[in-house]
Steps between C-alpha positions, in 0.01 A plus 500: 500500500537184696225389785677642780570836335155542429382383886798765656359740270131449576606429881674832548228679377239327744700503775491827709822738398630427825583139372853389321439246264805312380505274151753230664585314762806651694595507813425884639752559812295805561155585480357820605115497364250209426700290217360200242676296300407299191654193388351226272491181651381256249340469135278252434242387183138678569269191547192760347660601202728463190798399541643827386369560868671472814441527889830750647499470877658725643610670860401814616714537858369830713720645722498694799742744561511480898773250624296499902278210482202670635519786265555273235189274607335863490592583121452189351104521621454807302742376226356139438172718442636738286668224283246271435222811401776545226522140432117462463483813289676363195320315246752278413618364881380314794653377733483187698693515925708755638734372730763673810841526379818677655734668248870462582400414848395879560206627318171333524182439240344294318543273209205487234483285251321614189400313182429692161441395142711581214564474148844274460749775363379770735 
């Protein structure tokens, strides 16, 4: 199972159920409940390790499902919460900013930018 498998899979089970968690990055023309996507961003050699070990980073982009601005501003409070008490309850992730992004110019949330440590094959 590769690194982002295993954080979607550990992800969707920490998020609440009301949460669609989505192993790529795709464009979503409609989104109709709070929505993360996973993409890897970068591999690098773990400075603390073997080099069998390396550092994934990857991007964790929450998304609100409200296209009003206000509403939106509204969701993402709760949802930038929700996210990073998932983030911080996995043994094998932290993560490092969270940043405002707009999806397709319509949906907004936040990018977060995760690192995690793997074994290189997995």
């Amino acid at each position: 199972m590769s690194m982002r498998s295993t954080a979607v899979e550990q992800l969707t089970a920490a998020l609440p159920n009301t949460w669609t968690v989505i192993d790529d990055e795709r464009a979503l023309n409609v989104i109709t409940r709070p929505t993360m996507l996973v993409s890897v961003r970068s591999f690098t050699p773990s400075d603390f390790a073997p080099l069998s070990k390396i550092t994934v980073t990857m991007a964790l982009m929450i998304l609100s499902s409200h296209t009003d601005a206000r509403a939106a501003e509204d969701d993402l409070d709760t949802l930038i919460v929700e996210a990073l008490t998932a983030v911080n309850s996995l043994q094998n992730l932290t993560w490092t900013d969270a940043n405002k992004m707009v999806h397709l110019d319509r949906y907004m949330g936040y990018e977060i930018t995760t690192q995690a440590t793997a074994e290189l094959g997995d």
